[in-house]
Every structure is written in structure tokens, then in C-alpha cells.
MARTI-386365 format. One record per residue (C-alpha): residue number from 1; x, y, z. Coordinates in steps of 0.001 Angstrom, whole numbers, padded with zeros to 6 digits. Example, Ala and Ser with C-alpha at 12.3 -4.5 7.8 and 13.67 -1.06 7.14 Angstrom:
BEGIN
+------+---------+---------+---------+
: voti :      px :      py :      pz :
+------+---------+---------+---------+
:    1 :  012300 : -004500 :  007800 :
:    2 :  013670 : -001060 :  007140 :
+------+---------+---------+---------+
This chain:
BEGIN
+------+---------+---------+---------+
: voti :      px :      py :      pz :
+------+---------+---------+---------+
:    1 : -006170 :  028490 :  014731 :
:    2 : -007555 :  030311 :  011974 :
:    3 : -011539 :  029150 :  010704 :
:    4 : -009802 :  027162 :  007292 :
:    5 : -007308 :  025988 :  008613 :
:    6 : -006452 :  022360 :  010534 :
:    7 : -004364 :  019800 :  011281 :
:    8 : -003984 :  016457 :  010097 :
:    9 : -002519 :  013138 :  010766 :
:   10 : -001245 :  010165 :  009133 :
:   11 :  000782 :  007117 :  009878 :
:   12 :  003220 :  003944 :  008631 :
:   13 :  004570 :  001074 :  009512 :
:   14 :  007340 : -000302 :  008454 :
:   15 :  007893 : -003597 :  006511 :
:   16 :  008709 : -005373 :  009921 :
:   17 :  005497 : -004684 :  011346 :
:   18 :  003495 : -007910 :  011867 :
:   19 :  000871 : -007412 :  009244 :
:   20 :  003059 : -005642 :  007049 :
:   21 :  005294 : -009488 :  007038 :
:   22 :  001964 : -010801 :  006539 :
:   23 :  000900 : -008647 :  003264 :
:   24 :  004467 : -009335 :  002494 :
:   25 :  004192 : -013118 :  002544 :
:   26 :  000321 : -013143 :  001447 :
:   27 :  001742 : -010970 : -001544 :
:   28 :  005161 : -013293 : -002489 :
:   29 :  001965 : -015869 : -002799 :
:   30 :  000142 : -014269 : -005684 :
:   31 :  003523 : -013362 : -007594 :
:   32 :  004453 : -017252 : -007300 :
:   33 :  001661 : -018353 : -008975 :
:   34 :  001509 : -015339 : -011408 :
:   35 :  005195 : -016228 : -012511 :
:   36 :  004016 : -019758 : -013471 :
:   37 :  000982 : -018646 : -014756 :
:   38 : -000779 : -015173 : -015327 :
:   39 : -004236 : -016580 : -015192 :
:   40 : -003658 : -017858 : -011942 :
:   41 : -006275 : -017538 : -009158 :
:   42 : -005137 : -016301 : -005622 :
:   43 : -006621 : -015457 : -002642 :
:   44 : -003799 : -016042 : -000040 :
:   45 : -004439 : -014804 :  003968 :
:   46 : -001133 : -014362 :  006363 :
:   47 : -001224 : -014552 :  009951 :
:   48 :  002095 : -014611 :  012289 :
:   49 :  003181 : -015066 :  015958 :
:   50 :  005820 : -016048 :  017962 :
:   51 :  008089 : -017528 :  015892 :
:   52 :  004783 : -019104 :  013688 :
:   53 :  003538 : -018167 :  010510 :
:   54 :  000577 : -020058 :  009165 :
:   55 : -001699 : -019287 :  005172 :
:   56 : -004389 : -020091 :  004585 :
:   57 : -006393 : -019080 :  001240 :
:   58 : -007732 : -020398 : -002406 :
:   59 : -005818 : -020711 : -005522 :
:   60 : -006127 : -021875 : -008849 :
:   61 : -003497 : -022457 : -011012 :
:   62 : -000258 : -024419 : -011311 :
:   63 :  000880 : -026846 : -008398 :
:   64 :  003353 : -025533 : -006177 :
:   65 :  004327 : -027613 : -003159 :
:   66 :  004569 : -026618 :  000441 :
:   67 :  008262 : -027088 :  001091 :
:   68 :  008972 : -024345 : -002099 :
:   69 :  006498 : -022218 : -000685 :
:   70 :  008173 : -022835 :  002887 :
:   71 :  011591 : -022113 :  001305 :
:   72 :  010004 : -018481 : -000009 :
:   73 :  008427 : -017521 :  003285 :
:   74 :  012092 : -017983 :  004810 :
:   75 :  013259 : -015668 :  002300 :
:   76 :  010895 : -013119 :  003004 :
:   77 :  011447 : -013091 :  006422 :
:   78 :  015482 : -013279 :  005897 :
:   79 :  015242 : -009821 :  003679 :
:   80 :  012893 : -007671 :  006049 :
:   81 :  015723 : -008690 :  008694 :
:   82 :  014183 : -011532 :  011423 :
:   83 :  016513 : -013944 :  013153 :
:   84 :  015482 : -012834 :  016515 :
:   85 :  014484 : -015368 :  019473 :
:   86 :  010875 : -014893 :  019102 :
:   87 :  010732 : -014546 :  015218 :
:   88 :  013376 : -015766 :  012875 :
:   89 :  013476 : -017002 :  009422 :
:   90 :  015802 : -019752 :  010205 :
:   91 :  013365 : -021619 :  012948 :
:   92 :  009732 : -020232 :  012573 :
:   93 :  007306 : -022958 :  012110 :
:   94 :  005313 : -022522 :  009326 :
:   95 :  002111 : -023926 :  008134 :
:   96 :  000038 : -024027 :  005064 :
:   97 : -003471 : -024334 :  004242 :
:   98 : -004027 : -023170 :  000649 :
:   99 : -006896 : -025516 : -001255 :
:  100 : -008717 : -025217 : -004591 :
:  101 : -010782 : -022188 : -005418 :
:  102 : -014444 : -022435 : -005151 :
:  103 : -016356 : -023262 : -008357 :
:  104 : -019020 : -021231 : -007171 :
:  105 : -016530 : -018069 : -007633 :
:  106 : -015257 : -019101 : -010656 :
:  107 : -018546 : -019482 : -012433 :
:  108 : -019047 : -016092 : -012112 :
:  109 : -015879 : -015000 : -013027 :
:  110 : -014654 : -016723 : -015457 :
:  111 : -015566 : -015703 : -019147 :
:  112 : -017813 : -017938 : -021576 :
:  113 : -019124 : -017769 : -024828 :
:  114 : -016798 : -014515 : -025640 :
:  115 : -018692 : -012769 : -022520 :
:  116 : -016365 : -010415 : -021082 :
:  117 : -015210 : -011397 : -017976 :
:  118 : -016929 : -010533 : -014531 :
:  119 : -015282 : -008917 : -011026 :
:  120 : -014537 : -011368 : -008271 :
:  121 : -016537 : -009438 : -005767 :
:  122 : -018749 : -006579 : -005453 :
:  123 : -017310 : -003498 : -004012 :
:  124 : -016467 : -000037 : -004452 :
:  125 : -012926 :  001160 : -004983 :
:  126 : -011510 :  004496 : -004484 :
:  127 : -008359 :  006456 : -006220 :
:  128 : -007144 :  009545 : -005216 :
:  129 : -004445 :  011999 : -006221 :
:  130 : -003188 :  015656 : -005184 :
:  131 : -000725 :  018489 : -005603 :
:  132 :  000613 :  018299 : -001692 :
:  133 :  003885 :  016604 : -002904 :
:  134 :  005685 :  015422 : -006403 :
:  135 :  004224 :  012636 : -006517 :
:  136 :  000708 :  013829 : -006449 :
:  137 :  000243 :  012021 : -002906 :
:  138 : -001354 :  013497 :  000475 :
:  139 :  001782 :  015489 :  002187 :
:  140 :  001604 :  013668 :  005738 :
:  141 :  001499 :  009613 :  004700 :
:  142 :  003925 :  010410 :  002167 :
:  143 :  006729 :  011796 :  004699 :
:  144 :  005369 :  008960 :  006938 :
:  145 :  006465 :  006604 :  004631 :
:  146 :  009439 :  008001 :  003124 :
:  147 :  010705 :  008232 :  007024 :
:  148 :  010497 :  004653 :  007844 :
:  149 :  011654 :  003686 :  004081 :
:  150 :  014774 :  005083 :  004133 :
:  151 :  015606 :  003627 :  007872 :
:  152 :  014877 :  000306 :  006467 :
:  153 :  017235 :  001288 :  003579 :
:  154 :  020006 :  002018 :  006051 :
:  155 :  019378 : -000518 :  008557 :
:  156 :  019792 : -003308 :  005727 :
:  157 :  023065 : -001999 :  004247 :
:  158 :  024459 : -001978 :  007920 :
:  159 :  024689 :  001746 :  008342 :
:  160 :  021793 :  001823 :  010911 :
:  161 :  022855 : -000239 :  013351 :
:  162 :  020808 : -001239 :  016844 :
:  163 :  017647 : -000641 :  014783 :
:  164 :  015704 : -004150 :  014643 :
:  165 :  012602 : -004228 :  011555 :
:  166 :  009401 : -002850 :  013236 :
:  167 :  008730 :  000851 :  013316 :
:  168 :  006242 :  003012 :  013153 :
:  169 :  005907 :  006585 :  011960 :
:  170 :  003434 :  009670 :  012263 :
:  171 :  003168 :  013135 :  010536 :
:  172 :  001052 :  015829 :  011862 :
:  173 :  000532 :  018857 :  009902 :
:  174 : -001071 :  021936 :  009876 :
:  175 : -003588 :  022800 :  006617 :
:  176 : -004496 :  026715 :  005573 :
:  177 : -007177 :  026777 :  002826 :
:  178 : -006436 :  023177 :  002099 :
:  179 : -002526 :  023517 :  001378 :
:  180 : -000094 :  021866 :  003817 :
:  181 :  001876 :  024454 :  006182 :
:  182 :  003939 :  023033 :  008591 :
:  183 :  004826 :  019941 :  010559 :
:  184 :  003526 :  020033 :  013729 :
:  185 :  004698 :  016737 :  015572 :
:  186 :  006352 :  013494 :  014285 :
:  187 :  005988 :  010112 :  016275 :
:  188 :  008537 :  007744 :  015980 :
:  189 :  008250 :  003930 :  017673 :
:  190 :  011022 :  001559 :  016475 :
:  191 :  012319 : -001807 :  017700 :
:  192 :  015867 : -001541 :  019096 :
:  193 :  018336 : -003812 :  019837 :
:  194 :  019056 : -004082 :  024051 :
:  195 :  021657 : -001971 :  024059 :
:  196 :  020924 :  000461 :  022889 :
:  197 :  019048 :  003186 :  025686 :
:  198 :  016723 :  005906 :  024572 :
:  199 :  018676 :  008746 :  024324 :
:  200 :  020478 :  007004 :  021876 :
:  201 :  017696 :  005714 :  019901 :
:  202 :  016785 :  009562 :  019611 :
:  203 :  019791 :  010681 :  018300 :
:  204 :  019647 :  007662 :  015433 :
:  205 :  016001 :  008245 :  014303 :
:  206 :  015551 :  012055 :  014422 :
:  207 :  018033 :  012371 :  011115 :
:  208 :  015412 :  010631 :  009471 :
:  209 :  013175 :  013166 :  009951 :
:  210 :  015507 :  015916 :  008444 :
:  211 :  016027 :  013585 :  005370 :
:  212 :  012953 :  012745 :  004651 :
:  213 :  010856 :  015934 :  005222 :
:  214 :  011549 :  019231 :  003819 :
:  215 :  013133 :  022156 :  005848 :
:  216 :  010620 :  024704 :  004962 :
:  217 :  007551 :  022557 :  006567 :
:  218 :  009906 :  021739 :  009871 :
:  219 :  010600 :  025477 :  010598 :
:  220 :  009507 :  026172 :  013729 :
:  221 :  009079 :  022358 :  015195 :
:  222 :  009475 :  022065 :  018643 :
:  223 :  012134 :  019267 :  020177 :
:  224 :  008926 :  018944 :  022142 :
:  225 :  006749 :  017940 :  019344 :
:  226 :  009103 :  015097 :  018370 :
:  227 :  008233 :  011568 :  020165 :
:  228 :  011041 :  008890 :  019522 :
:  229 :  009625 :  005624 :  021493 :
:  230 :  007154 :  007882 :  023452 :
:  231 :  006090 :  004703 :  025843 :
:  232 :  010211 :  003583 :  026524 :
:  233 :  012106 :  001119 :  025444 :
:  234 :  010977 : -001138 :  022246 :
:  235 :  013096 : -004013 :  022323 :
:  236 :  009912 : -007356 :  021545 :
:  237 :  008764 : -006562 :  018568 :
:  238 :  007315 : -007973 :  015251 :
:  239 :  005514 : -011440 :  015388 :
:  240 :  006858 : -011778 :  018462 :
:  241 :  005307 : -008741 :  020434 :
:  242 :  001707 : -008689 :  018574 :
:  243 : -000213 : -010962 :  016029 :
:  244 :  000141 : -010372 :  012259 :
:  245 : -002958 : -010326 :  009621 :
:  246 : -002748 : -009404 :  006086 :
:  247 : -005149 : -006827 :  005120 :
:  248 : -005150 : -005185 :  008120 :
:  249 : -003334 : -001768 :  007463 :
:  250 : -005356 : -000204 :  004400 :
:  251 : -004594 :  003111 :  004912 :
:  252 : -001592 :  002680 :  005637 :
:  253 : -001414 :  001224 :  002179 :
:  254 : -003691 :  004392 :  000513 :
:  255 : -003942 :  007829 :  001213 :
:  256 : -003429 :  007844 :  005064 :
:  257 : -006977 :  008884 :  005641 :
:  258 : -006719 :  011680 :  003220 :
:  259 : -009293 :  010061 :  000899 :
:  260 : -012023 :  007277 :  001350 :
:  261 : -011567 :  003427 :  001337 :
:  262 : -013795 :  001405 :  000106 :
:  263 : -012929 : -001596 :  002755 :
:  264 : -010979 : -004425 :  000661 :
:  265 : -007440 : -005025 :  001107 :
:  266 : -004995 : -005437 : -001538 :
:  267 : -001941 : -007755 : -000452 :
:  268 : -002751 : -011430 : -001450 :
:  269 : -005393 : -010956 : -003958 :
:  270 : -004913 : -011987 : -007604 :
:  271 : -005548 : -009192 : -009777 :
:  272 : -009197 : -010715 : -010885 :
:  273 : -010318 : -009487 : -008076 :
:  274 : -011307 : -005445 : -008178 :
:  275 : -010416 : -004464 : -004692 :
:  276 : -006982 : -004358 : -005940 :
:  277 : -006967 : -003974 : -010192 :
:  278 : -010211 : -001314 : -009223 :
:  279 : -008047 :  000669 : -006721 :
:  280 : -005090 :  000958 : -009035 :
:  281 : -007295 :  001723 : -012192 :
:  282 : -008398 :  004098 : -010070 :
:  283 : -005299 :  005580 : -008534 :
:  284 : -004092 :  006092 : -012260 :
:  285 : -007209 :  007771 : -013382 :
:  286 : -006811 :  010505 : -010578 :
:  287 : -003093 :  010890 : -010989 :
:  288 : -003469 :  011426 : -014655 :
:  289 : -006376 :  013789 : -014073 :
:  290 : -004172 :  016144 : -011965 :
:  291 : -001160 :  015762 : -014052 :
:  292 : -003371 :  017365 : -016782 :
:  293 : -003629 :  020663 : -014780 :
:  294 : -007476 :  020201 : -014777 :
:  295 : -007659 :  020595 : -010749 :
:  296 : -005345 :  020457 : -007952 :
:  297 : -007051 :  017194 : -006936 :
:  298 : -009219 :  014659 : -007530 :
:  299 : -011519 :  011744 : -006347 :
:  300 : -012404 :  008410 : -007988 :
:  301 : -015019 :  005900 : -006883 :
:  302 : -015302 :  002740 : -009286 :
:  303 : -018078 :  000213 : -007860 :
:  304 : -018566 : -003274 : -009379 :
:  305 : -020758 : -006331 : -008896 :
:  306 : -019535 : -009943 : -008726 :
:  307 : -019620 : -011796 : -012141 :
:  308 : -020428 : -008163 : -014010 :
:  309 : -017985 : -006967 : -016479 :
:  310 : -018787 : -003199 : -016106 :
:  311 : -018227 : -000821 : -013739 :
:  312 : -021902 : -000239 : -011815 :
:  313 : -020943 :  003575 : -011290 :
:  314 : -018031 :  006134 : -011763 :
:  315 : -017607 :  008770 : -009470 :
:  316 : -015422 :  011687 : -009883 :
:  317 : -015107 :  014680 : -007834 :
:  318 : -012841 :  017773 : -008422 :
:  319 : -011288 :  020854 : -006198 :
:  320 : -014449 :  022589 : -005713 :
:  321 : -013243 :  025523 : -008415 :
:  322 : -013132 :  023107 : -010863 :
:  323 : -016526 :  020718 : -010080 :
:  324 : -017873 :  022510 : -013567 :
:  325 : -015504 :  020125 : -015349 :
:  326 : -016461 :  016615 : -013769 :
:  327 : -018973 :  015695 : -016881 :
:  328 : -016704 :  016443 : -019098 :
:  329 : -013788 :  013963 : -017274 :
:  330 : -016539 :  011693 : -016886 :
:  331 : -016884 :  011630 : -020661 :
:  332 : -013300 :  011466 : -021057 :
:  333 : -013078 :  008521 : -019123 :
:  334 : -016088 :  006010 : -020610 :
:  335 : -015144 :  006872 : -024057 :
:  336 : -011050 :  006271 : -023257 :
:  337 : -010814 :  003364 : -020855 :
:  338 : -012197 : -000001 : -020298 :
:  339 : -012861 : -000517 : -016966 :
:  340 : -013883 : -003878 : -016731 :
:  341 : -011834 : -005981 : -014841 :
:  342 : -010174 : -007698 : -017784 :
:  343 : -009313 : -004001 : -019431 :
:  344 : -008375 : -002823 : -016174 :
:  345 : -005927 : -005757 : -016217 :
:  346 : -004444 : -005333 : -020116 :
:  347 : -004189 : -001636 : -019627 :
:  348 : -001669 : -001567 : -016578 :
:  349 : -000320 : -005100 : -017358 :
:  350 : -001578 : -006961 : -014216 :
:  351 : -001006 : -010492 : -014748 :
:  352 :  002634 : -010399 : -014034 :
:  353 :  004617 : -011231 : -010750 :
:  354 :  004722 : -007354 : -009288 :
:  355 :  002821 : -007152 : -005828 :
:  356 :  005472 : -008234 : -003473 :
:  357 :  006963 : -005012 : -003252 :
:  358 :  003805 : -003120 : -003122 :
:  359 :  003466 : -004791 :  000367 :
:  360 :  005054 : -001970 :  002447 :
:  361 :  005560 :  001664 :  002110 :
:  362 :  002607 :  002613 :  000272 :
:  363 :  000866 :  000974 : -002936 :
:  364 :  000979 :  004525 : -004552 :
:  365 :  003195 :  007682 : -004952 :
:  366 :  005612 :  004960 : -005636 :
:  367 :  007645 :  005093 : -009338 :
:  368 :  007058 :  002406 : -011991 :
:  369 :  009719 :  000161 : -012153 :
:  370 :  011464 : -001613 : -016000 :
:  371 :  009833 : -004612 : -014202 :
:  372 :  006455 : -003588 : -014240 :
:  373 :  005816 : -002687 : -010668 :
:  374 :  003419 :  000210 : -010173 :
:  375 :  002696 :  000320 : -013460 :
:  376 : -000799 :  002777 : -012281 :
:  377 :  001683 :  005578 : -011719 :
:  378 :  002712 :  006192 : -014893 :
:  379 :  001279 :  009543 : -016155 :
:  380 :  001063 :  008688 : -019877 :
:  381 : -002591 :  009393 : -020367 :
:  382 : -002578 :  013297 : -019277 :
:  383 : -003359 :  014844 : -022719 :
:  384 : -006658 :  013203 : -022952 :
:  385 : -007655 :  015555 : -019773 :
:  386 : -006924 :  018437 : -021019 :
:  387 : -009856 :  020674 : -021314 :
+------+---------+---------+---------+
């Protein structure tokens, strides 16, 4: 292998993975009580098993009682596609345990006397975007994604049949001078129904692959270099085959790797608090950045202090050619956006009921919806960086 260049890895899982029906749940949470009210408070945790799925959490905001909440859990687990033994929406016993928001917290939140409105945590939040694909994402999580995405597409409208909701997916590829090559290896491990054997599990997911990832970077891929179910058969799965958490798959959720993480999870977090409003601020800061043409990519670090209104520091790094420019973006930035959590909030319209579908597949490289949803993708603030 040459000295620049190297390979590199990233993975997803699909929205029947445990903790992905956990961020999904945790997530359905926050847009309930954002649909009654935007001001709501949330702080909702997920956790599944066998047939079990039990919150726990804070909120602050309207009432809403357990057997509606009950009723939307169901839901959620009818539409990713459970009514197996082990996990299934009709019989899974479900418990709650939300209660009232700490004062404490909301003291130091909450605005007074016209002072702006603090962060509900410390923390440092990181946004990232690149040329690698369209939509200005990291080359290998987006094919990981867009793999497992359009299986769930086709197991849902009944033309993937034998295919039960948990997968998992993994691109490998091979970097020269920092550009994506080639596709070196692709894992595949998905749930199956019984009857189906391996062979035939093969010859169901590999089309995926074609579909999803371009022909130029699979020239030259090896049948050997593509593992469907690498271990054997996959037939327990979900809740039923290993615990769910929300929060737990980050990357997943990010960059794949590609770019740091500043620790907090997103999925059942009103967005008061910054690990989530800070991540997509700055998500939207770096995708507008390179849509300007100013560098191929670029790096965003936003760090924030419980109960302060202002950002503590702003990062921003550049493709090496271009690191002359970052004072200039940095400019650009404090004199064009309000990054406090309350005009991180206004300026991507935050307060409204769009998380649950952010809760697989990726919180970014997705495309802003009529609704609302991903509302940090949107590229309308390009001209301001150019130089």
C-alpha cells in the first residue's frame, strides 16, 4: 500500500437493532411532548429485552398518561416490523418511569429577567462535512447506511421477504491522498426468518450492495471480500437476542468515525439541551462551509457550559490547503449566527415534533423534509462563505 494511502471502516445498524428501537422510542418521547408543547422539557432513556421495554427519564411539560404513551411504543415497534416470539408489539410488557424535571436543571436553564437562555449541560459538540459523496458525508457510513436503508425499505413493502428487522452493515475502503478509491470488503449480518439457509440469505442481501454503492468504487471486489452472516445463521435477533440502550450507537448516528464526537447522544433529548441543537448547529455550519467551495472539508467544535448562553469556544479546521482561511470563517460565523442555545433553536426551527425519524440511518447526509425534519441540512447560508 502506497505511504498516503489507507483504508477505512465504518458501520450501521439498522432500525431493528436493539438500541436503534430504543433511540426510536426514547425519540417518539420528545416529539410527543414537543407536539403538545414546544417548550417542553425531555430527557427520555430506552432500554429493551425479551419481549420488555421499560423508560425511564425527566420531563417537563404537558401531562401525558402512560397508557397513550404505551399505545405509541406499540406503534413504534409495529412499523420497524416486531411480532416475533421474543419481541412483539402486540405482547411486550412495557413500563414507564418518567417524573418531573429537576429544579436544580431548570434554574440554570431557564431564562429570567430577559437573560438569554443557558445550555442544559456542558459539553463540546462536533459537526463535520466533506466532498466524499453528494451529500457532503464521509463515503463509507454513508453506503453503510444507504445499504441497510433501502433493505428496510423493501422488507416493509413486502418485496424482501425472509428478512426479519435487525441488520448490520460495514464498508471498508481504500483512501489515496485522502480521496476514497475503492471498496475493499462489505459485512453484512441480518436477522432471517428460519427458513431461509445461508446461501439464500446471500443471494437476497448482496443486491443491496450493487444498489446502494457505486460501480466504479466496487470494481475489482472480491466475492471473497463480501461477508453475508459471516458467524451463520441469524435467526434471534433484536430485543430478544441482546439488550437495547438509547444513546448507545453515536457514530453510528455521526460520521462513522470519520470525525470526532464529543460523547453525548442525541435520541431522547429535548432540543434545550446542546448535545443535540450543538451537533446540528454544527453539522450545518460545516455543510454550508463546503458547499461554499472554500475547502473540500471541514471541522466544527462548539463547547458550552451549563446555564451559559454562549458558546465557550468555536473551533474550525479546514483541508490543510485551505487552513489560511479559518479566521476569516471564524469571523464569518460570530458576526452571522447566534449560537446560543436559544438561536441555535430559532435558526433551524427546533421546537417542533421532528426527531423520531432521525433515530436510524444517520442524523445527517439526510434531506430536509416540508415537515421540518433535518432542517441542519439545508445549504441556504453558502454565500456568506464565500471568500
Amino acid at each position: 500500500m502506497a505511504k498516503n494511502s489507507y483504508l477505512f471502516t465504518s458501520e450501521s445498524v439498522s432500525e431493528g437493532h436493539p438500541d436503534k428501537v430504543c433511540d426510536r422510542i426514547s425519540d417518539m418521547v420528545v416529539d410527543s411532548y414537543l407536539e403538545l408543547d414546544p417548550v417542553s422539557r425531555v430527557a427520555c432513556e430506552t432500554l429493551t429485552t425479551t419481549n420488555k421495554v421499560i423508560l425511564a427519564g425527566e420531563t417537563r411539560g404537558p401531562k401525558i398518561n402512560k397508557e397513550e404513551l404505551e399505545k405509541k411504543i406499540r406503534e413504534c415497534i409495529k412499523d420497524i416490523g416486531y411480532d416475533q416470539k421474543g419481541f412483539s408489539w402486540k405482547t411486550a410488557k412495557i413500563e414507564t418511569f418518567l417524573h418531573e424535571q429537576s429544579t436544580d436543571i431548570a434554574m440554570g436553564v431557564d431564562s429570567k429577567d430577559n437573560k438569554d437562555e443557558g445550555a442544559g449541560d456542558q459539553g463540546i459538540m462536533f459537526g463535520y462535512a466533506c466532498k466524499e459523496t453528494d451529500d457532503l458525508m464521509p463515503a463509507p457510513i454513508h453506503f453503510s447506511h444507504k445499504i441497510l436503508r433501502l433493505m428496510a425499505q423493501d422488507r416493509k413493502n413486502g418485496s424482501l421477504k425472509g428478512i426479519e428487522p435487525d441488520s448490520k452493515s460495514q464498508v471498508t475502503m481504500l483512501y489515496d491522498e485522502g480521496k476514497p478509491i475503492k471498496v475493499t470488503s462489505v459485512v453484512i449480518s441480518t436477522q432471517h426468518s428460519k427458513d431461509l439457509n445461508q446461501d439464500q440469505v446471500k443471494d437476497l442481501i448482496i443486491p443491496y450492495i450493487n444498489k446502494s454503492i457505486p460501480s466504479n468504487y466496487l470494481d475489482g471486489l472480491s466475492q471473497k471480500e463480501i461477508y453475508i452472516n459471516p458467524t451463520g445463521q441469524f435467526i434471534i435477533g433484536g430485543p430478544d437476542g441482546d439488550t437495547g440502550l438509547t444513546g448507545r450507537k453515536i457514530i453510528v448516528d455521526t460520521y462513522g468515525g470519520a470525525a470526532p464526537h464529543g460523547g453525548g447522544a442525541f435520541s431522547g433529548k429535548d432540543p434545550t439541551k446542546v448535545d443535540r441543537s450543538a451537533a446540528y448547529a454544527s453539522r450545518y455550519l460545516a455543510k454550508n462551509i463546503v458547499s461554499s467551495g472554500v475547502s473540500e472539508k471541514c471541522l466544527i467544535q462548539l463547547a458550552y457550559a451549563i446555564g451559559v448562553s454562549k458558546p465557550l469556544s468555536i473551533f474550525v479546521k479546514l483541508a490543510e490547503k485551505d487552513e489560511a482561511k479559518v479566521e476569516e470563517i471564524k469571523k464569518i460565523i460570530s458576526k452571522n449566527f447566534d449560537l446560543s442555545p436559544r438561536g441555535i433553536r430559532e435558526m433551524l426551527k427546533l421546537n417542533n415534533p421532528i426527531y423520531e425519524i432521525t433515530s436510524a440511518y444517520g442524523h445527517f447526509g439526510r434531506k430536509p423534509t416540508d415537515k421540518g425534519e433535518f432542517s441542519w441540512e439545508k445549504t441556504d447560508k453558502v454565500d456568506l462563505f464565500k471568500l
